[in-house]
mmCIF file of the N, C-alpha and C atoms, coordinates in Angstrom:
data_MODEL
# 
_entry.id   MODEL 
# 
loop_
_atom_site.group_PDB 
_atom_site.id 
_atom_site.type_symbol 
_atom_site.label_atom_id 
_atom_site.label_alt_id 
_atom_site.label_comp_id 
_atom_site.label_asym_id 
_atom_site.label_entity_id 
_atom_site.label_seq_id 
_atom_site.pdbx_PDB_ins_code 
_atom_site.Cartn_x 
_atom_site.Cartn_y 
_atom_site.Cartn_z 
_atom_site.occupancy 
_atom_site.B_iso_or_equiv 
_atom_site.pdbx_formal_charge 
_atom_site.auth_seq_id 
_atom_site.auth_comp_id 
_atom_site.auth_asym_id 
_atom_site.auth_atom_id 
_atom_site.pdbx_PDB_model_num 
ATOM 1   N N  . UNK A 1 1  ? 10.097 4.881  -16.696 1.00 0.00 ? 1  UNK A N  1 
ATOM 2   C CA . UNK A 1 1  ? 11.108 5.027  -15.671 1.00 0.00 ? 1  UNK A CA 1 
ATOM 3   C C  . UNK A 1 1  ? 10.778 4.081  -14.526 1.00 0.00 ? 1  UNK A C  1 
ATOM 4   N N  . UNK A 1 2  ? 12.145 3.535  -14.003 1.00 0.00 ? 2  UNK A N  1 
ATOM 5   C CA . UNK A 1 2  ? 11.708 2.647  -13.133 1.00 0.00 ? 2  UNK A CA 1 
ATOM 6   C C  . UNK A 1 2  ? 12.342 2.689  -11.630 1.00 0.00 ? 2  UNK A C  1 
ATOM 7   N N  . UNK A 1 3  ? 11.391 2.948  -10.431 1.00 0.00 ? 3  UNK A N  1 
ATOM 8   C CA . UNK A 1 3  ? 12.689 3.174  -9.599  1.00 0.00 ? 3  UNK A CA 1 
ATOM 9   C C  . UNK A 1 3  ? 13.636 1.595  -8.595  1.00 0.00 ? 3  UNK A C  1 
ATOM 10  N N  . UNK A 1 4  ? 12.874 0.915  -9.147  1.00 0.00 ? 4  UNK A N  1 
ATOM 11  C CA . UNK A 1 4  ? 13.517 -0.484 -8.097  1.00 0.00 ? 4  UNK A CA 1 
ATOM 12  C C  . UNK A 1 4  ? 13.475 -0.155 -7.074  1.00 0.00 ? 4  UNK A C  1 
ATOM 13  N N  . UNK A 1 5  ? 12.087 0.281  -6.366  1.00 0.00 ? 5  UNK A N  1 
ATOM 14  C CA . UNK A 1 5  ? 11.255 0.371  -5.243  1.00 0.00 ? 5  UNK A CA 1 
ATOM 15  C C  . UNK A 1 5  ? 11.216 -1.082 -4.706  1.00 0.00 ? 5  UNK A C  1 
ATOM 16  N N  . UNK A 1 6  ? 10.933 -1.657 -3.341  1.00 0.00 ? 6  UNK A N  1 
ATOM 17  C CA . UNK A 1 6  ? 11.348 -2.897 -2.998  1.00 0.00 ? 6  UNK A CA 1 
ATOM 18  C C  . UNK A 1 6  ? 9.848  -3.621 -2.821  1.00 0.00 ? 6  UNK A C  1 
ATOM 19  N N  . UNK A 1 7  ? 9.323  -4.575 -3.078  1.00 0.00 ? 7  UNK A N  1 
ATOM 20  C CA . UNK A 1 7  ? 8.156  -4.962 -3.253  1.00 0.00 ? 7  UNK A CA 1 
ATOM 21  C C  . UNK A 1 7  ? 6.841  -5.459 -2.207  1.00 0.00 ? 7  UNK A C  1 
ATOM 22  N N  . UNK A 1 8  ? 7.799  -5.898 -1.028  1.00 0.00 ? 8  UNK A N  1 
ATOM 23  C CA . UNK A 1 8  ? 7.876  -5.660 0.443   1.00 0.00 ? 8  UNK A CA 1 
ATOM 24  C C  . UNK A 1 8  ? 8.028  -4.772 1.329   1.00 0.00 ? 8  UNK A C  1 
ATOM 25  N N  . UNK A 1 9  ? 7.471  -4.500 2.474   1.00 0.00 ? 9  UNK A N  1 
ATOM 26  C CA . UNK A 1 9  ? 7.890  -4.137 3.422   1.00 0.00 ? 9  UNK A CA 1 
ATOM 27  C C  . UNK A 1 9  ? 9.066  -3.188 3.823   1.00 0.00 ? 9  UNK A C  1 
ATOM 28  N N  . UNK A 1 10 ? 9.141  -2.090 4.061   1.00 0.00 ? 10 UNK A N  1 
ATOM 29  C CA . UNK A 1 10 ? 10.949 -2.042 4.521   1.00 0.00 ? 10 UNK A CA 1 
ATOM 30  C C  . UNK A 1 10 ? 11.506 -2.368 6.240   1.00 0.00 ? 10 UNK A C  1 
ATOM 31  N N  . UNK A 1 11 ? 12.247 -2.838 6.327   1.00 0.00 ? 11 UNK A N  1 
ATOM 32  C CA . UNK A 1 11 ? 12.768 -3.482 7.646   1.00 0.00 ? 11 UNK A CA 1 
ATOM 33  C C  . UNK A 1 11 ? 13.211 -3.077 8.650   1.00 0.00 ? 11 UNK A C  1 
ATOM 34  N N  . UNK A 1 12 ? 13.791 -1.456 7.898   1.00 0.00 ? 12 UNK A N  1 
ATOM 35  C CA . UNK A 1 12 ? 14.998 -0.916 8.553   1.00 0.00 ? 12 UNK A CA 1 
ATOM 36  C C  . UNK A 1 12 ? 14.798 0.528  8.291   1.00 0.00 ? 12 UNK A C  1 
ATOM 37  N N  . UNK A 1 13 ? 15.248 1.879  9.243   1.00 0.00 ? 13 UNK A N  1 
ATOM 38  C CA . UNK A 1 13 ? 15.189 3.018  8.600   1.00 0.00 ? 13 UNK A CA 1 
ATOM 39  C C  . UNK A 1 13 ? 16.689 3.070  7.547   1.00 0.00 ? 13 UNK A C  1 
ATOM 40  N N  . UNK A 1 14 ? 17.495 2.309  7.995   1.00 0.00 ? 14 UNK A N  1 
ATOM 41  C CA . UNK A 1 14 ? 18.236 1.999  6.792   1.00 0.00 ? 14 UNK A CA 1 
ATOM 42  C C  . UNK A 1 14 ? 17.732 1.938  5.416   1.00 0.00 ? 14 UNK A C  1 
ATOM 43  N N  . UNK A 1 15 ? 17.412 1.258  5.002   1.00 0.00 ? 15 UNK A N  1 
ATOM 44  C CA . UNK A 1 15 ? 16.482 0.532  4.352   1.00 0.00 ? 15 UNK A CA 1 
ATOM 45  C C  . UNK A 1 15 ? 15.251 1.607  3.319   1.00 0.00 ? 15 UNK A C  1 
ATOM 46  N N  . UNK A 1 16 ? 14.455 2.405  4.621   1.00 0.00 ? 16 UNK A N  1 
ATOM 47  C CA . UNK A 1 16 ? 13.722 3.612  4.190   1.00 0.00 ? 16 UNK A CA 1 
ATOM 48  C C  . UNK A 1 16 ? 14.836 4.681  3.478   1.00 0.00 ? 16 UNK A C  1 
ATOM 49  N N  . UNK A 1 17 ? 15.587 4.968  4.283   1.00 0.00 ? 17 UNK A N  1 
ATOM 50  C CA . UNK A 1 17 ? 16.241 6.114  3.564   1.00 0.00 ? 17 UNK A CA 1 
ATOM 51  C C  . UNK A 1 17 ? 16.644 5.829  2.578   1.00 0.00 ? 17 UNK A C  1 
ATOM 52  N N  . UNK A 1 18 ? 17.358 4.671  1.935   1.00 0.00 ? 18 UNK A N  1 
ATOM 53  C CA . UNK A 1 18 ? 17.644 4.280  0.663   1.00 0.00 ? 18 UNK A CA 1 
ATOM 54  C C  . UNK A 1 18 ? 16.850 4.625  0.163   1.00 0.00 ? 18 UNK A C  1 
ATOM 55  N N  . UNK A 1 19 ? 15.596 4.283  -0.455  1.00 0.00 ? 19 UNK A N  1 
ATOM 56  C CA . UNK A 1 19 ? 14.418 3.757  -0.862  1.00 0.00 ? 19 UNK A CA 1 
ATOM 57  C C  . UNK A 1 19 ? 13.729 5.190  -0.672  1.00 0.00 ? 19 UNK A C  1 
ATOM 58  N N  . UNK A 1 20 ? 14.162 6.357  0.259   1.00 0.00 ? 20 UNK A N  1 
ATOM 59  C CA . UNK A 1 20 ? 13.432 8.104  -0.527  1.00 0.00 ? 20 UNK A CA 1 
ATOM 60  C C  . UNK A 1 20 ? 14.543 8.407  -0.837  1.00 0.00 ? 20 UNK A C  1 
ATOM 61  N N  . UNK A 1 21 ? 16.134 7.786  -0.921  1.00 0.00 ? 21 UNK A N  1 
ATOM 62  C CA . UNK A 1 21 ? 16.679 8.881  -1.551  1.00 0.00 ? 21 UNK A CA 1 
ATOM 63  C C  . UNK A 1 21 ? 16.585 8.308  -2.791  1.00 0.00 ? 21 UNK A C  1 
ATOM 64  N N  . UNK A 1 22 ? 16.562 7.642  -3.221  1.00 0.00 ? 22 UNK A N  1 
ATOM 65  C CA . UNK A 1 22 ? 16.086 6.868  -4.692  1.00 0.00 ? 22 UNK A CA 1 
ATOM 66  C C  . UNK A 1 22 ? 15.142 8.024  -5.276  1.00 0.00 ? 22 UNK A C  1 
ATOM 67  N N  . UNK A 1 23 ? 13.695 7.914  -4.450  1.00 0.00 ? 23 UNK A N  1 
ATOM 68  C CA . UNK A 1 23 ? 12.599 8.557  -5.091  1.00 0.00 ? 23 UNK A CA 1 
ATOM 69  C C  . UNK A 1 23 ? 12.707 10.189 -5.130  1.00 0.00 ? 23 UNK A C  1 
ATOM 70  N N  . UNK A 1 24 ? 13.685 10.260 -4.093  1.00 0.00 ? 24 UNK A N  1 
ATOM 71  C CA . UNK A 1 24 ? 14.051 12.401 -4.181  1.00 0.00 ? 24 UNK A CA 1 
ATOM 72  C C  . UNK A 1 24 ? 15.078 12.884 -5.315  1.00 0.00 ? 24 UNK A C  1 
ATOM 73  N N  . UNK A 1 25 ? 15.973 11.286 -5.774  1.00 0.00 ? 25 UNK A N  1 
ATOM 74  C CA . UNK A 1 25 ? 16.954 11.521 -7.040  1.00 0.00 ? 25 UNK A CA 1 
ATOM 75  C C  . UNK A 1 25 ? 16.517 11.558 -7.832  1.00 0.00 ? 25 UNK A C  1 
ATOM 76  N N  . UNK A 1 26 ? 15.528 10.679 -8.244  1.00 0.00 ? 26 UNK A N  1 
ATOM 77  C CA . UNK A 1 26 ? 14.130 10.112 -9.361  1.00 0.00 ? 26 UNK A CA 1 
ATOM 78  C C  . UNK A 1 26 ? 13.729 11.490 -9.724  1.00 0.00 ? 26 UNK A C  1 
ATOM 79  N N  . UNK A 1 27 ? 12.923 12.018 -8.590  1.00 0.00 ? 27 UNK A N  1 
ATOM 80  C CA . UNK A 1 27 ? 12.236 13.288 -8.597  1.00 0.00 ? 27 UNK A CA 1 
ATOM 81  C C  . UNK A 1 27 ? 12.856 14.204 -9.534  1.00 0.00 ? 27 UNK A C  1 
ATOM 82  N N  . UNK A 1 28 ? 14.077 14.631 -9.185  1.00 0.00 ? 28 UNK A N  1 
ATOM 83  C CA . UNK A 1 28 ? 15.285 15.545 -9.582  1.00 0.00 ? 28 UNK A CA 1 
ATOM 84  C C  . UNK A 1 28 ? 15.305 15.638 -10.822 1.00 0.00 ? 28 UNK A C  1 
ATOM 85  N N  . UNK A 1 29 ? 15.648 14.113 -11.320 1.00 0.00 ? 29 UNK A N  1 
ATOM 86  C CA . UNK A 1 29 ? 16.297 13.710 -12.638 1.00 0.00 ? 29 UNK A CA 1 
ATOM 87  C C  . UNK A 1 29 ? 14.826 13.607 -13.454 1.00 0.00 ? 29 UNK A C  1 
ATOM 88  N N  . UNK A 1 30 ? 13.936 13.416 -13.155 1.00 0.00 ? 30 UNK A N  1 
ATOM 89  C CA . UNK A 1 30 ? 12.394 13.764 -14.149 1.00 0.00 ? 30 UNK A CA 1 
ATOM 90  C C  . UNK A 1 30 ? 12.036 15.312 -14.009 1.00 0.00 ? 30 UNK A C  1 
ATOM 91  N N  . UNK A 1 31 ? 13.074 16.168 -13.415 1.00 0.00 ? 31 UNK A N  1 
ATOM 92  C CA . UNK A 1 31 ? 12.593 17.452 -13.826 1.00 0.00 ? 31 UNK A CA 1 
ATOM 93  C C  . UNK A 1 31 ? 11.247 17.777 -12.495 1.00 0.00 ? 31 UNK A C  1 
ATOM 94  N N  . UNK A 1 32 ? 11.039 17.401 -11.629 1.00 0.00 ? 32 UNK A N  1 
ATOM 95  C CA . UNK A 1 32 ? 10.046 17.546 -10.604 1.00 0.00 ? 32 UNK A CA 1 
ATOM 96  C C  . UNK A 1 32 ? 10.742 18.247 -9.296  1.00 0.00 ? 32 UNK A C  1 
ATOM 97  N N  . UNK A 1 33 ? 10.293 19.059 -8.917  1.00 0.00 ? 33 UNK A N  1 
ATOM 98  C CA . UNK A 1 33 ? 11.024 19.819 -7.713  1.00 0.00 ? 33 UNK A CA 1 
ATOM 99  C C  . UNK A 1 33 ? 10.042 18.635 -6.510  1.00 0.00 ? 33 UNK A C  1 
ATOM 100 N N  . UNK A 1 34 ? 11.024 17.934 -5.454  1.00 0.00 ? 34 UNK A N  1 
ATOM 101 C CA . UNK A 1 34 ? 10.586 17.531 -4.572  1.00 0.00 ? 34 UNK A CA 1 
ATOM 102 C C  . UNK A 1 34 ? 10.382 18.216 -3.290  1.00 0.00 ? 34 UNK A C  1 
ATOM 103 N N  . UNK A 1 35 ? 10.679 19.764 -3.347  1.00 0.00 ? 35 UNK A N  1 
ATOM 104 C CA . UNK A 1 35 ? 10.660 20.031 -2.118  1.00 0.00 ? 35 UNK A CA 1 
ATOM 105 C C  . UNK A 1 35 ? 9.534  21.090 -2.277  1.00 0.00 ? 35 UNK A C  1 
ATOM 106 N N  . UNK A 1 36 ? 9.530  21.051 -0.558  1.00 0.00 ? 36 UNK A N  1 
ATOM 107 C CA . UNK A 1 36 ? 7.619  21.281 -0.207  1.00 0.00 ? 36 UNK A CA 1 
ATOM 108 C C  . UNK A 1 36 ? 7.274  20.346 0.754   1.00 0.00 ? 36 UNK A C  1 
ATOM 109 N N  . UNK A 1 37 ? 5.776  20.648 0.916   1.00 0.00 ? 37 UNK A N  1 
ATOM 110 C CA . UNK A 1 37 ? 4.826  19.943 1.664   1.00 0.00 ? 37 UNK A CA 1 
ATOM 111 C C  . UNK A 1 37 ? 4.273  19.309 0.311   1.00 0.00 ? 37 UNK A C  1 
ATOM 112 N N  . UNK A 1 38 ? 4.272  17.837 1.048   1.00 0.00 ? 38 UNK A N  1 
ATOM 113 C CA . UNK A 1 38 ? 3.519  16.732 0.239   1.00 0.00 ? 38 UNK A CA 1 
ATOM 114 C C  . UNK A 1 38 ? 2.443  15.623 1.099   1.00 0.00 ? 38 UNK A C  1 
ATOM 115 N N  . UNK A 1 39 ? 0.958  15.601 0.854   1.00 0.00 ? 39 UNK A N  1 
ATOM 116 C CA . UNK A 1 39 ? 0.418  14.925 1.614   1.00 0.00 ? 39 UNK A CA 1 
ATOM 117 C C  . UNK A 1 39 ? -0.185 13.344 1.354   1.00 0.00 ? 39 UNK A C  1 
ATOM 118 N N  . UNK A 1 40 ? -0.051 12.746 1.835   1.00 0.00 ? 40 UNK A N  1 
ATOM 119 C CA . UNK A 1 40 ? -0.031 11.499 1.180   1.00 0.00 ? 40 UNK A CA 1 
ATOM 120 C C  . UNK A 1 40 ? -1.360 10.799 2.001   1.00 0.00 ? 40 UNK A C  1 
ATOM 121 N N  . UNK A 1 41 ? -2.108 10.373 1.275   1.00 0.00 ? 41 UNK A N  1 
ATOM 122 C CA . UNK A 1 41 ? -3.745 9.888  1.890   1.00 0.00 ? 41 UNK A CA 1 
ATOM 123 C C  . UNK A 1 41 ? -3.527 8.266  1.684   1.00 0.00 ? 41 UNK A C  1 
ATOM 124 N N  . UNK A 1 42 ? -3.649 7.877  2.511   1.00 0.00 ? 42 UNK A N  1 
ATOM 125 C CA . UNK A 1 42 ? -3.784 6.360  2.190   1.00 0.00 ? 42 UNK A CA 1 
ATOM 126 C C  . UNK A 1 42 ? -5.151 5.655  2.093   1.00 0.00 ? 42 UNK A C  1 
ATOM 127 N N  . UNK A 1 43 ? -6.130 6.094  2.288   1.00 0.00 ? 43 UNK A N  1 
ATOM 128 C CA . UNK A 1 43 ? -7.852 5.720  1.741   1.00 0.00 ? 43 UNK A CA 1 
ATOM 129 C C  . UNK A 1 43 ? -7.775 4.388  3.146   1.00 0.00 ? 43 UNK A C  1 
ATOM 130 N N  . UNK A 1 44 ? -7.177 4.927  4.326   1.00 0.00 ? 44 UNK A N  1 
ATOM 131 C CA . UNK A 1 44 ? -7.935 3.911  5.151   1.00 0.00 ? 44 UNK A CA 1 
ATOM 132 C C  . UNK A 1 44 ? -6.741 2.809  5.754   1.00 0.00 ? 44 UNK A C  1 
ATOM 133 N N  . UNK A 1 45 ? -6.177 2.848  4.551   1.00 0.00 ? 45 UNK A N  1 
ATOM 134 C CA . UNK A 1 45 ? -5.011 1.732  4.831   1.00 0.00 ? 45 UNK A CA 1 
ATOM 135 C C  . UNK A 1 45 ? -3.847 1.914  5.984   1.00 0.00 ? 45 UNK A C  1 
ATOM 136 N N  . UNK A 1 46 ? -3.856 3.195  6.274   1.00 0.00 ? 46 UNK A N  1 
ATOM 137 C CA . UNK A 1 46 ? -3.393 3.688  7.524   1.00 0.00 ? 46 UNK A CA 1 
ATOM 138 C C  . UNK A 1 46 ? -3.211 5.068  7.471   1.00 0.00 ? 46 UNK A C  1 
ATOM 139 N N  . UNK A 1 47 ? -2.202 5.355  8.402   1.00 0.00 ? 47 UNK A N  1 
ATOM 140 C CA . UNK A 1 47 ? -2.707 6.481  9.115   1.00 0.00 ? 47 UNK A CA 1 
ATOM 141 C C  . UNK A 1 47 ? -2.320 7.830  7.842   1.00 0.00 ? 47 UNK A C  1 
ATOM 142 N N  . UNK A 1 48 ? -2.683 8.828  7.773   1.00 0.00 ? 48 UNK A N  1 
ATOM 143 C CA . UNK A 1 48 ? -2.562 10.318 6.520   1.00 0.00 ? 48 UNK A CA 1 
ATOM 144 C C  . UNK A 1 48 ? -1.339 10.854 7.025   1.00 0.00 ? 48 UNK A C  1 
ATOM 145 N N  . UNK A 1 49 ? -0.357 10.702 6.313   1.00 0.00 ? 49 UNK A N  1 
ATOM 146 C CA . UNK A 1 49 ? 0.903  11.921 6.405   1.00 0.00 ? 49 UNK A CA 1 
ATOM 147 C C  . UNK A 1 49 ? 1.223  12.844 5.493   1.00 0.00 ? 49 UNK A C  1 
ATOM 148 N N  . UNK A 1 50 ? 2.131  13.479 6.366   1.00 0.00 ? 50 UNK A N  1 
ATOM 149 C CA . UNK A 1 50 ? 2.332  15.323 6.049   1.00 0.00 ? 50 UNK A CA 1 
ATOM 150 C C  . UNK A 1 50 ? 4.100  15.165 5.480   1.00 0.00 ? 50 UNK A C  1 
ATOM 151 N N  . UNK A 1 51 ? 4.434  15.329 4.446   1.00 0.00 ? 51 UNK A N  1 
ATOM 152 C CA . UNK A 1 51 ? 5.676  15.454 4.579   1.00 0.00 ? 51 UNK A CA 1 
ATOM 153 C C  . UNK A 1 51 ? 6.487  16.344 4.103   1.00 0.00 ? 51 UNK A C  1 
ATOM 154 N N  . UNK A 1 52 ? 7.568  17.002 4.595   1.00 0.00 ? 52 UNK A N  1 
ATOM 155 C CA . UNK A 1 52 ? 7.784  18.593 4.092   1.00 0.00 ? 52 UNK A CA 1 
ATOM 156 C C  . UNK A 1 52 ? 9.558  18.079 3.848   1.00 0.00 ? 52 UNK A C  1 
ATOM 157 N N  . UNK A 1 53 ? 9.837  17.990 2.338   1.00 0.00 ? 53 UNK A N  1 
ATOM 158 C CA . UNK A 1 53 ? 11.206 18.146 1.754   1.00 0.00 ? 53 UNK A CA 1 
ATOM 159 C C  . UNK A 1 53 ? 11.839 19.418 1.829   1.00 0.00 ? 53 UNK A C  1 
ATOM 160 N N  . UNK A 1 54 ? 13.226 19.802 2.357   1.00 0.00 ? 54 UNK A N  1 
ATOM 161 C CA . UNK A 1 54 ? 14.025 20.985 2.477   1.00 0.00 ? 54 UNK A CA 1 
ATOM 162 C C  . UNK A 1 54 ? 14.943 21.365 2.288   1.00 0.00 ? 54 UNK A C  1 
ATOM 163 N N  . UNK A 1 55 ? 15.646 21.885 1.571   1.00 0.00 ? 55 UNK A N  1 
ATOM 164 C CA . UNK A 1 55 ? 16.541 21.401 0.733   1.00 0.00 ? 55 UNK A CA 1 
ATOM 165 C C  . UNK A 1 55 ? 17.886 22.191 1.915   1.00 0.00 ? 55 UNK A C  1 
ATOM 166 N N  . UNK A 1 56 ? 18.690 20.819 2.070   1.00 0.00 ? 56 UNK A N  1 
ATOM 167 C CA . UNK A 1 56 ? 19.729 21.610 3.350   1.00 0.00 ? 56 UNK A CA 1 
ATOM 168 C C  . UNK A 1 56 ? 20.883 22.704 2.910   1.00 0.00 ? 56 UNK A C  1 
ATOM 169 N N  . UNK A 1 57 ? 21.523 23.576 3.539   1.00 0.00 ? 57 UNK A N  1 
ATOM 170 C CA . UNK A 1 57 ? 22.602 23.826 2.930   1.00 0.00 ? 57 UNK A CA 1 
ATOM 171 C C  . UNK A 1 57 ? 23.568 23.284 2.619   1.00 0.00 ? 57 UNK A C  1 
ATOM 172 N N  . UNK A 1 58 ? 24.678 24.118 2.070   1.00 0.00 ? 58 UNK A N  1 
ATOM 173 C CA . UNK A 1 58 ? 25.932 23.070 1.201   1.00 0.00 ? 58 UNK A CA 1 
ATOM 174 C C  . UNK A 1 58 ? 26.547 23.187 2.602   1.00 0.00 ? 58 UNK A C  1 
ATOM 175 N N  . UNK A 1 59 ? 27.108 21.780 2.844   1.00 0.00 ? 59 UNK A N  1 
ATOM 176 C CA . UNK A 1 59 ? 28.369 21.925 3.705   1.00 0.00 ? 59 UNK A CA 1 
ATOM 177 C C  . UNK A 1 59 ? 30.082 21.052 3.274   1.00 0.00 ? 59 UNK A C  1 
ATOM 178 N N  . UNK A 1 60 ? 29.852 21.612 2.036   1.00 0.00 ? 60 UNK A N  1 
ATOM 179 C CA . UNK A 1 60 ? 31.334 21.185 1.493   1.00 0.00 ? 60 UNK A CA 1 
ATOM 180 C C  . UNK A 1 60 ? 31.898 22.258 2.024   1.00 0.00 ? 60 UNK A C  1 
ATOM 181 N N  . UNK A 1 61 ? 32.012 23.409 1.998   1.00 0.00 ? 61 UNK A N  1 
ATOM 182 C CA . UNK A 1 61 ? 33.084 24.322 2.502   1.00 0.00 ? 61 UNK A CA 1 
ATOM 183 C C  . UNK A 1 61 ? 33.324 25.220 1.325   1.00 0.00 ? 61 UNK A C  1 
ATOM 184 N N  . UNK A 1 62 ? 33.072 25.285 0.285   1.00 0.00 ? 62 UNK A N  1 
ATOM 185 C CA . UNK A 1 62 ? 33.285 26.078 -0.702  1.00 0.00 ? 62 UNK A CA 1 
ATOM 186 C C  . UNK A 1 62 ? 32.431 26.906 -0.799  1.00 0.00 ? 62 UNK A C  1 
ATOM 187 N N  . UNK A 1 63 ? 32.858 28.268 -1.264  1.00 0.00 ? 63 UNK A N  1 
ATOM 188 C CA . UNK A 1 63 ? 32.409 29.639 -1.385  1.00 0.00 ? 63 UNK A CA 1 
ATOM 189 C C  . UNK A 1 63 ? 32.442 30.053 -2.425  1.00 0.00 ? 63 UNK A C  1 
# 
């Protein structure tokens, strides 16, 4: 599976959000629940984050 993650840098939070909603659809569609706390260690390369997926409510309007 491949996600066409960008090989560079990202530029823009534009840009970012593309690029997790890719990896939170990815997630989905391989059967992986993305939501939760997820901690991500980078060994130095910068700084350790915390990140907590939540899954929002529906706001189409249907009942």
């Amino acid at each position: 599976m491949t996600l066409d993650l960008p090989d560079d840098e990202l530029a823009s939070s534009e840009e970012f959000e593309r690029t997790l909603g890719r990896v939170l659809l990815s997630a989905l569609a391989g059967d992986t629940d993305p939501r939760g706390s997820w901690v991500y260690r980078t060994d130095g390369g910068g700084p350790d984050l915390e990140v907590m997926v939540v899954e929002l409510e529906d706001q189409s309007g249907d009942d």
